[in-house]
C-alpha positions in Angstrom: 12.7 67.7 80.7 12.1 68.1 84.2 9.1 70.1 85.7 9.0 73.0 88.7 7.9 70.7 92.0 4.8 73.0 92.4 3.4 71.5 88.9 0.0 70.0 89.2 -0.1 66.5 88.8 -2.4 66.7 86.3 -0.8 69.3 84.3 2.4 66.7 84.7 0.7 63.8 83.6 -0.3 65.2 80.2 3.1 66.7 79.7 4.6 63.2 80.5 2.5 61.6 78.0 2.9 64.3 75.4 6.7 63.6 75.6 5.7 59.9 75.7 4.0 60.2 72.2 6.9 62.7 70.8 9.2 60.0 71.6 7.4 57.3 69.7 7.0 59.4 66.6 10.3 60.6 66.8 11.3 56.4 66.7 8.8 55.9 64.2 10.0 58.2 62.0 13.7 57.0 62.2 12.2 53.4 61.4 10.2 55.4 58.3 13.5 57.2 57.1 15.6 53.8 57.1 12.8 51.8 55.7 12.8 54.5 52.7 16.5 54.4 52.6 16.7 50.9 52.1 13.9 50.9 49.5 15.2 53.7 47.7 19.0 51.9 47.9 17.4 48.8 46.0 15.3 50.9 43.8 18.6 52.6 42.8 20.5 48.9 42.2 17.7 47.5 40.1 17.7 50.7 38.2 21.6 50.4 37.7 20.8 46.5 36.6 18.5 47.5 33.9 20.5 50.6 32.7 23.9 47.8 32.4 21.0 45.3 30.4 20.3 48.1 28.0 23.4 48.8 27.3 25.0 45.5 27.2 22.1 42.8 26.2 23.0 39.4 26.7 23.7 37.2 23.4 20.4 35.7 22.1 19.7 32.2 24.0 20.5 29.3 21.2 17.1 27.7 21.0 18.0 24.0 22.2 15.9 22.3 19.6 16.8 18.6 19.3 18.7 17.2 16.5 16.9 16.3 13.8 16.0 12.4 13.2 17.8 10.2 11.0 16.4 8.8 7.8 15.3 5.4 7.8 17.6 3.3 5.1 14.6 2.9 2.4 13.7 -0.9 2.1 13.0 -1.8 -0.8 9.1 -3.8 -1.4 10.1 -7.4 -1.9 10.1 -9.2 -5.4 6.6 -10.0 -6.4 5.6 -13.4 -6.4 6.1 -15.1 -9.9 2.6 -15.9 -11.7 2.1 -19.8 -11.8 1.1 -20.8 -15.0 -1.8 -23.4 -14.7 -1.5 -26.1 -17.8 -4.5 -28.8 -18.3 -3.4 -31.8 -17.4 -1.6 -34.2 -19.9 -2.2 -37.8 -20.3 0.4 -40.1 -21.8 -0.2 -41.8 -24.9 -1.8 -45.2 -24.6 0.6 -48.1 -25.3 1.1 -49.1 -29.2 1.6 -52.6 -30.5 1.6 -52.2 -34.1 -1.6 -52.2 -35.7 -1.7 -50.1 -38.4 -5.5 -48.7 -37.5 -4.1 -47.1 -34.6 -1.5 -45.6 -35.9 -2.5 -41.9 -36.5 -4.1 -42.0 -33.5 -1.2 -42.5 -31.6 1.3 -40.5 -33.5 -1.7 -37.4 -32.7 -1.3 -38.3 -29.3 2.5 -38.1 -29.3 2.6 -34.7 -30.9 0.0 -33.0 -29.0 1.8 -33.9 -25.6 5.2 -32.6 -26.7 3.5 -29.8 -28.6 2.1 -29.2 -24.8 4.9 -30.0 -22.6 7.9 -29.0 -25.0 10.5 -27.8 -22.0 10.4 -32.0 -20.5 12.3 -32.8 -23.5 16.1 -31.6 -23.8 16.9 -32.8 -26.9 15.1 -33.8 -30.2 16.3 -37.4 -30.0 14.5 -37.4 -26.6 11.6 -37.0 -27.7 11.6 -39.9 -30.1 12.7 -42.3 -27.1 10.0 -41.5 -25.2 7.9 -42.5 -27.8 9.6 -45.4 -27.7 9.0 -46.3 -24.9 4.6 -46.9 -25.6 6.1 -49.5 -28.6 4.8 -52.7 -26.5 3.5 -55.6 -28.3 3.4 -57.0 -31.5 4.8 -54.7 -34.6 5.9 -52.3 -32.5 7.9 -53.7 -30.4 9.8 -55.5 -33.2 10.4 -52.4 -34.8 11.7 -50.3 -32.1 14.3 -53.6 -31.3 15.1 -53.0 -35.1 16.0 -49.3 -34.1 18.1 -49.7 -31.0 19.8 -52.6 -33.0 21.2 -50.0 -35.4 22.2 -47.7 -33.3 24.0 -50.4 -31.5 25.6 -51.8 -35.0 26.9 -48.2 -36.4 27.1 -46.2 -32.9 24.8 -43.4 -34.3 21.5 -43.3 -33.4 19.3 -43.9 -36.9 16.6 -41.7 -36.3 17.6 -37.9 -35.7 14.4 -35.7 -35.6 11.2 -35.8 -34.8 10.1 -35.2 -38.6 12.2 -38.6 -39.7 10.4 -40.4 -36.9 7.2 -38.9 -38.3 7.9 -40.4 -41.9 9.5 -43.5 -40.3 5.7 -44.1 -38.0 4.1 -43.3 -41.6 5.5 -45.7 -43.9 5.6 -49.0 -41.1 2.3 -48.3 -38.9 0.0 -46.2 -41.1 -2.8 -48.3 -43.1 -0.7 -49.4 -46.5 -3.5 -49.3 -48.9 -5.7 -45.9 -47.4 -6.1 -44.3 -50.2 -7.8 -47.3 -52.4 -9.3 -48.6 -49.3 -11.5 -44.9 -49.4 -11.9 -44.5 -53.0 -13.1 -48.0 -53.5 -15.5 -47.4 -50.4 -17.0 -43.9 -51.8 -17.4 -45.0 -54.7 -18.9 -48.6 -54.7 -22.1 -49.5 -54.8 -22.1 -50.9 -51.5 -21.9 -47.7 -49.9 -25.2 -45.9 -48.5 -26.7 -44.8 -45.6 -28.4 -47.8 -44.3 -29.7 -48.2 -41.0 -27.7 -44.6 -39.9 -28.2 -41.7 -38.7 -28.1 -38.4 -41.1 -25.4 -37.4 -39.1 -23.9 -40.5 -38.7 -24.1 -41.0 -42.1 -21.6 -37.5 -42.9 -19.4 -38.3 -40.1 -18.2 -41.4 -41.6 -18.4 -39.8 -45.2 -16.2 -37.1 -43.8 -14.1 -39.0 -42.0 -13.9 -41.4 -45.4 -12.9 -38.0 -47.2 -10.6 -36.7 -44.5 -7.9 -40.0 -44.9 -7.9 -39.2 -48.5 -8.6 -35.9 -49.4 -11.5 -36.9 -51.9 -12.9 -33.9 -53.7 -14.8 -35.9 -56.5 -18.3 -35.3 -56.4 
């Protein structure tokens, strides 16, 4: 707007600046007016966002949990270890050659080990070889030849348990007279206790008593 030329200067100075100022605030407020258009325009599209969410909510998001582990194959414990059956140790008979006051302690001695170590022997007959084969010397070894020259004469071995090898031991290697022997030795007058012991003395009384089952007082 333009002023009469006779304005004062001063008077035209504040006018200038007043329209100066109105200018500004006139910018200003254009810049305030688009700023609030533009807020309000994305106000308004959120708003239609949200109203769209309500009314069409998304499918429920599948947890993405991880599959779940698979078994172990179940091992089974391994076999327990078998128990090892400690036996004493066995001692072989000692060799035989015959005499007859050796015999039951040698056929004892046969007996026990087999009693002891049963599953060695396969067979009966087996048993009775191995016995055999302590016959060395003397009687015994005359004897056993006698055996294994029979079975070599018919084919059949003449010994076929343990029990007829028993009897067999018995009659050839077992004193002959055992029975008198004792009796005549319990009841003679040379028997007495002598230069013994007490107990030495019953040990050989019982041991007297034992090979022939004396019960005579």
């Amino acid at each position: 707007m333009s002023l009469p030329s006779d304005t004062p200067q001063g008077i035209a100075d504040a006018l200038g600046y007043l329209q100066h100022h109105l200018q500004e605030l006139t910018e200003r407020q254009h810049v305030s007016e688009n700023n609030i258009n533009s807020t309000l325009a994305a106000l308004t599209a959120q708003l239609q966002q949200l109203t769209q969410l309500v009314a069409n909510p998304p499918p429920p998001a599948i947890p993405n949990t991880p599959p779940p582990p698979v078994p172990s194959p179940l091992v089974s414990p391994p076999p327990a270890l078998p128990v090892r059956r400690t036996r004493p140790k066995l001692f072989c008979p000692p060799d035989f050659n015959g005499e007859r006051h050796n015999g039951c302690a040698f056929l004892n001695s046969c007996s026990l080990y087999i009693c002891l170590a049963l599953e060695q022997f396969h067979d009966k007959q087996e048993r009775i070889l191995w016995a055999l084969t302590f016959f060395k010397g003397g009687r015994a070894t005359k004897w056993s030849e006698n055996v294994f020259r029979q079975e070599a004469d018919t084919g059949v071995f003449p010994i076929q348990t343990w029990g007829d090898f028993e009897q067999q031991f018995q009659l050839h290697f077992f004193p002959a007279n055992v029975e008198a022997d004792t009796i005549n030795a319990l009841e003679g007058t040379s028997y007495h206790q002598g230069n013994q012991t007490v107990d030495d003395y019953l040990d050989s009384f019982q041991a007297l008593v034992s090979d022939m089952s004396y019960t005579d007082p």
